[in-house]
C-alpha atoms as one frame of an Amber mdcrd trajectory, in Angstrom:
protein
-275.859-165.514  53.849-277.127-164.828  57.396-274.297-163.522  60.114-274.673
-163.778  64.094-272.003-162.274  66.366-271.795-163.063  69.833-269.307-160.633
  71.702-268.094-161.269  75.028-267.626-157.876  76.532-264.638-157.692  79.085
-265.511-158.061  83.279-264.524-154.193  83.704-267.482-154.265  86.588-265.102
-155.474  89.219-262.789-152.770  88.798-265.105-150.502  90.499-263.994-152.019
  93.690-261.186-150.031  93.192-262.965-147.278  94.129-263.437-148.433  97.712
-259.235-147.236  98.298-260.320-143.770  98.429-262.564-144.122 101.607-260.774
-146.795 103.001-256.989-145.669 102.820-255.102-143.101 105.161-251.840-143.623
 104.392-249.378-144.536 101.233-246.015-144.738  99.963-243.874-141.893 100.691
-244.850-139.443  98.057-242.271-138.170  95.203-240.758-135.062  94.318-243.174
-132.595  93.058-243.619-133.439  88.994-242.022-131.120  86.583-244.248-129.744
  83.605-244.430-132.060  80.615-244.109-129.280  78.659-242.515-126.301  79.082
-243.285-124.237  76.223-246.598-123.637  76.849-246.417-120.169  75.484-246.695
-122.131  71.985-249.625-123.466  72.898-253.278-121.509  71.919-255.501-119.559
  74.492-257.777-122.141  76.590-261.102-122.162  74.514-262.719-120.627  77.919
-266.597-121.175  78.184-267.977-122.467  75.349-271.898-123.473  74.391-272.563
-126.433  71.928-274.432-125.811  69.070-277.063-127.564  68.178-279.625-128.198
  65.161-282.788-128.690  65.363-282.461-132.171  62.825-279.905-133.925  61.362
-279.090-133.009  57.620-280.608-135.561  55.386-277.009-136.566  54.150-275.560
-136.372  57.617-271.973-137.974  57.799-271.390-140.482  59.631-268.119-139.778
  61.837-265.169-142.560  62.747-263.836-141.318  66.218-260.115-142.945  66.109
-258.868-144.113  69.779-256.395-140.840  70.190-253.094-141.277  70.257-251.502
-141.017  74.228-248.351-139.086  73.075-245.960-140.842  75.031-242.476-139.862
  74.437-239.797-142.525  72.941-237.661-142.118  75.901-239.706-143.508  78.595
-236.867-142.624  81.233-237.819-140.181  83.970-241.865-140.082  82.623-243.427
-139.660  86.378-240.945-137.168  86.948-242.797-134.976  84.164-246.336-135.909
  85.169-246.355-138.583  82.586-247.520-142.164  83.669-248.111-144.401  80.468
-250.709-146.844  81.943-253.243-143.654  82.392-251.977-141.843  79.393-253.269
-145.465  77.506-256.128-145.565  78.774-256.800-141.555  78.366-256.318-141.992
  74.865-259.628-144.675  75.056-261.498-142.353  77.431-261.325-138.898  76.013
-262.919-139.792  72.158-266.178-141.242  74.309-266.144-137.173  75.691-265.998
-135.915  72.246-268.347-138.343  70.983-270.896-137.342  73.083-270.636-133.769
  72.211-270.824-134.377  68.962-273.809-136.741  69.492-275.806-133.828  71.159
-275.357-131.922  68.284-277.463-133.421  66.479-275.650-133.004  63.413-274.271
-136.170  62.302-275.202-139.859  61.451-273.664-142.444  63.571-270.619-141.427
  66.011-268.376-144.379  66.707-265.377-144.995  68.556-262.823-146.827  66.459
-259.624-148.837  67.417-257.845-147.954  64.173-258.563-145.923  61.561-261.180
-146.910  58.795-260.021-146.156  55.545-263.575-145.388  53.848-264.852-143.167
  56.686-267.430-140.764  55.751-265.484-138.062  58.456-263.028-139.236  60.499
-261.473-137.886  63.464-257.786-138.813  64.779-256.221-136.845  67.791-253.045
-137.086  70.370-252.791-135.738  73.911-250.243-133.240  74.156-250.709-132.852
  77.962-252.967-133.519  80.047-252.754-133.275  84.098-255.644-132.318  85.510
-255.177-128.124  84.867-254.717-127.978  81.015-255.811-130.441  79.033-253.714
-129.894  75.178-255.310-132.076  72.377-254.392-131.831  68.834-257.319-133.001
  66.371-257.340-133.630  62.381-260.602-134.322  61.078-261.064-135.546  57.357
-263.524-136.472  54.939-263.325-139.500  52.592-262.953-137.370  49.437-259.738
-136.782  51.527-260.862-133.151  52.417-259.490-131.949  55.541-261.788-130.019
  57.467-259.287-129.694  61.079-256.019-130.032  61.803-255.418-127.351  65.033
-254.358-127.437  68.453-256.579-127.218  71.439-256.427-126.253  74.861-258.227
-126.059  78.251-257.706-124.863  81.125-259.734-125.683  84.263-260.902-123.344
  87.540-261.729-124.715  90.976-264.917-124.028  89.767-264.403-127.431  88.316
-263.866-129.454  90.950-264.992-132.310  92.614-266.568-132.866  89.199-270.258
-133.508  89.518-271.690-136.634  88.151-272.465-136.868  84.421-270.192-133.658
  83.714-266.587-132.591  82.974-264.113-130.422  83.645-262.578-130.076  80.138
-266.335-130.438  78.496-265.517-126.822  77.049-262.725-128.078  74.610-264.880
-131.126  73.051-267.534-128.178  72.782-265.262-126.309  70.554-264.061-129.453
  68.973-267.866-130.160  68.453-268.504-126.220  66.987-265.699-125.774  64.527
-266.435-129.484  63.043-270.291-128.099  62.655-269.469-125.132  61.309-267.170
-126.651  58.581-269.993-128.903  57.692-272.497-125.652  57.015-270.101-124.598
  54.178-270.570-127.583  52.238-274.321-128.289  50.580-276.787-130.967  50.696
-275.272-132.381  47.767-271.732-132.470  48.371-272.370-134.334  51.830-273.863
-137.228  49.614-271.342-137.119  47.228-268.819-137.666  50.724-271.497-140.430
  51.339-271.226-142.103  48.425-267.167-141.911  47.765-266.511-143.282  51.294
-269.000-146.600  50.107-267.196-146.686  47.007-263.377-146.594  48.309-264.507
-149.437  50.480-265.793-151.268  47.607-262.620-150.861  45.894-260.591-151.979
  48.645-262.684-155.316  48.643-262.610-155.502  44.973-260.055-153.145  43.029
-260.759-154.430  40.013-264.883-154.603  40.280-264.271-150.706  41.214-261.803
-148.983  39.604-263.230-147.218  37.400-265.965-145.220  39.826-263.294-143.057
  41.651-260.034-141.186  40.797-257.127-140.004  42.955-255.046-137.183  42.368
-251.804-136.371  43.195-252.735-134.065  46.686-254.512-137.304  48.031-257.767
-136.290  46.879-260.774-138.283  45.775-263.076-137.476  42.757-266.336-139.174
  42.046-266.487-139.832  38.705-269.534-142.094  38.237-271.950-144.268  40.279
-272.818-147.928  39.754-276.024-148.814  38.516-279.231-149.098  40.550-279.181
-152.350  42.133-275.662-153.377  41.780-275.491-156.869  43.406-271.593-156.627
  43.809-272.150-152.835  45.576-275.360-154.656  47.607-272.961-157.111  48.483
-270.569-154.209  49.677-273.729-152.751  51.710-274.112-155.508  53.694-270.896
-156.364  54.635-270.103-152.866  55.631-273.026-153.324  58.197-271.775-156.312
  59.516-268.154-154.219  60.180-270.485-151.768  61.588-271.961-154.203  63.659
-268.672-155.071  65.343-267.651-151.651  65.516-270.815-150.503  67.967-269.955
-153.674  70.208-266.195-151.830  70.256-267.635-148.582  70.792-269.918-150.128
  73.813-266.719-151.022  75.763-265.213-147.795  75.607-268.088-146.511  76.454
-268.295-148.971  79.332-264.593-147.642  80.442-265.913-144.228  80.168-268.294
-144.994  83.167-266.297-147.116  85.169-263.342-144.976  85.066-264.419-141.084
  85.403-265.068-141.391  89.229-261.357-141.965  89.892-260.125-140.651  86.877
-261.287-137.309  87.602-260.233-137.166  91.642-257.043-137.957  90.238-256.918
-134.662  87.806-258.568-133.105  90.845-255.062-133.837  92.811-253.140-133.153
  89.976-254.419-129.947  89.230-253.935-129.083  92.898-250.211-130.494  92.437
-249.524-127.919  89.194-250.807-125.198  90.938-248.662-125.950  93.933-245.610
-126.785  91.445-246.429-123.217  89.947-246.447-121.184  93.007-243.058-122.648
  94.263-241.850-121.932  90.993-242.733-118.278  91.374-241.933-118.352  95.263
-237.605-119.555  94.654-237.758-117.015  91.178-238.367-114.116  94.118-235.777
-116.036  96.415-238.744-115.582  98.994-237.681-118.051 101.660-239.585-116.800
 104.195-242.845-116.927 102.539-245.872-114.953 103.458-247.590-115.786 106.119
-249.971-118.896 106.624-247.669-120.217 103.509-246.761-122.901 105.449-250.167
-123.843 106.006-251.037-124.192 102.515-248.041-125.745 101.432-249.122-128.682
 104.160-252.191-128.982 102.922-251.469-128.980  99.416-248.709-131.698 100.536
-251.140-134.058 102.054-253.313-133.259  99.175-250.342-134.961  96.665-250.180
-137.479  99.174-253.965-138.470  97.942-253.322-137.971  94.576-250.907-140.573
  94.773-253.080-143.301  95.895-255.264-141.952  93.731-252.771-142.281  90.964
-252.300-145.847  92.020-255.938-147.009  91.887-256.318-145.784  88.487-253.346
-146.872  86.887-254.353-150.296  88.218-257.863-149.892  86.505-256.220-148.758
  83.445-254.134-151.748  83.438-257.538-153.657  83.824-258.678-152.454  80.960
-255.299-153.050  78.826-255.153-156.693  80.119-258.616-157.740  80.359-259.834
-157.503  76.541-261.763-160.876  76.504-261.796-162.961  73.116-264.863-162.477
  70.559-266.743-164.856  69.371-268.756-164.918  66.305-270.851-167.025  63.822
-270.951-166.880  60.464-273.512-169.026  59.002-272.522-171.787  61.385-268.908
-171.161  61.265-267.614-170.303  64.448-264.431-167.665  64.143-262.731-166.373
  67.874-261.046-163.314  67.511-258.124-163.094  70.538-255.692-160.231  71.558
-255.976-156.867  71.533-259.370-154.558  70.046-257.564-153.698  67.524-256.133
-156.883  66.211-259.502-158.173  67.294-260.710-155.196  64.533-257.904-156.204
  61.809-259.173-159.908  62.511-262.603-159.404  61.418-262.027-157.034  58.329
-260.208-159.824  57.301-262.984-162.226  57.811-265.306-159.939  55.959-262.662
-159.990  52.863-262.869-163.362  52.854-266.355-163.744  52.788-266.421-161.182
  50.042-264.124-162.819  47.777-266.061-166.030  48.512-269.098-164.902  47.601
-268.497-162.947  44.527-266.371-165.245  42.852-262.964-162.856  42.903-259.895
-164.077  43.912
């Protein structure tokens, strides 16, 4: 059976008019009260990583795992009341939690160390590694992530908190770069040096158990007998099917075709990556300008200083009108985020003549087509 899937990728293109509002506009709505911290307790929080180099290898291991990068969740508190207050605005947070894995997943593409790096809308059960996060906080100064990385043998290689903190060194952020590139280094670094403590072997044997727990998904019964669970979560390989399986061929190439809707996914974010990082990152520009101001008056009313030193007044102005730009700013791209959040066009594929639309979101565009490929599966090997 021959598949052929015709994606319609969403207009994001337009949305880069957007980007016009920051030459053309002088004025705005009356700013806001200066945002309070979304978190407080940042003595909890690690040291910034600080400068960090990527490491690379010279090849990819033979075995090298292919890694599921799961859109991160934003963190958005339950109580939504009083979120811009706090720094907080949920249409950027969204699309932040689409735009940061691309970051990470480029780091970890330079590293040469791994198979395929895709960005996922949920998470895929038989993933060789996969990576989840959530943003902790994120304005523009620090940038707080907090990362669990796991294998499909259900080893966990990373579960830790990570922070950065940018410099005005940093900023305007030149084209192709960014200002929090450090922390997806580190991310990039501990995952590699994890994967040098486990042998040629073992990475196959990851291989091999993530194909098999998605065989067994597809067919429990087929596939029970190749893997066993234990009671931490943990999966043990127990034996292999035999050379030339048709039901585990049949597994192969239906995996692909997933895969093959997966990299269209992974092209849009990829595509919201570029359209969004030239107002994305003027806007943590402004913020970061806006913390550091929020921080300094801080400090200036804990010394009761109302007088201020001199040419404070100066800086606070310009610092003010800065905000004052950061909140058009702020407007542009929480319109382009919605954009993105609203303009998810439907996908269309063919499957050996059959024509199936998949509508709504990417991810119940994703649980759609799984669901298409179980079919298929259960059609063509006879199971029910």
């Amino acid at each position: 059976m021959h598949y052929r899937i015709f994606l319609t990728v969403f207009p994001i293109t337009a949305l880069a008019a957007l980007l016009l509002v920051l030459t053309g506009c002088s004025a705005g709505p009356a700013p806001r009260a200066v945002a309070e911290p979304e978190e407080t307790l940042t003595e909890s929080w690690p040291a910034p990583v600080g400068q960090v180099d990527l490491q690379r290898l010279p090849q990819a291991p033979e075995a090298a795992l292919d890694v599921a990068l799961v859109t991160f969740d934003p963190g958005l508190p339950e109580e939504q009341a009083g979120l811009s207050r706090r720094g907080i605005f949920p249409d950027i947070r969204r699309a932040e939690a689409r735009y940061l894995p691309v970051l990470l997943r480029e780091q970890l593409q330079q590293s040469n160390a791994w198979g395929a790096v895709r960005v996922l809308p949920e998470p895929q059960q038989a993933s060789e590694l996969q990576l989840q996060g959530r943003i902790l906080h994120s304005d523009g100064q620090f940038l707080v992530l907090e990362i669990r990385a796991q294998d499909a043998s259900g080893r966990l290689w990373l579960e830790q908190v990570y922070v950065d903190e940018t410099s005005e060194e940093d900023y305007p952020v030149v084209a192709g770069e960014d200002p929090f590139a450090d922390l997806h280094r580190r991310i990039a670094n501990d995952l590699l040096e994890f994967q040098r403590g486990l042998g040629p072997a073992e990475l196959q044997r990851i291989r091999q158990t993530a194909l098999l727990r998605h065989a067994s998904a597809l067919a429990p019964e087929a596939f029970a007998d190749f893997l066993q669970k234990d009671q931490a979560g943990r999966y043990q390989l127990l034996r292999l099917p035999a050379k030339g399986d048709p039901m585990l061929a049949r597994v192969e190439r239906l995996r692909n075709q997933e895969y093959l809707f997966i990299d269209t996914v992974d092209e849009q974010y990829v595509d919201l990556y570029r359209e969004m990082a030239p107002t994305y990152n003027l806007w943590r520009q402004y913020g970061r300008e806006q913390a550091l101001y929020r921080d300094d008056y801080q400090r200036r009313l804990a010394r009761r200083d109302s007088a201020g030193a001199r040419g404070t007044y100066a800086a606070m102005e310009q610092t003010y009108n800065a905000f004052k730009w950061s909140k058009i700013q702020q407007q542009d791209l929480e319109e382009l985020a919605r954009g993105f959040n609203n303009e998810i066009q439907p996908t269309v594929l063919d499957v050996s003549g059959t024509v199936f639309r998949l509508s709504g979101s990417l991810e119940s565009q994703y649980d759609e087509w799984r669901q298409i490929l179980r079919e298929i599966f259960a059609l063509e090997s006879g199971l029910d």
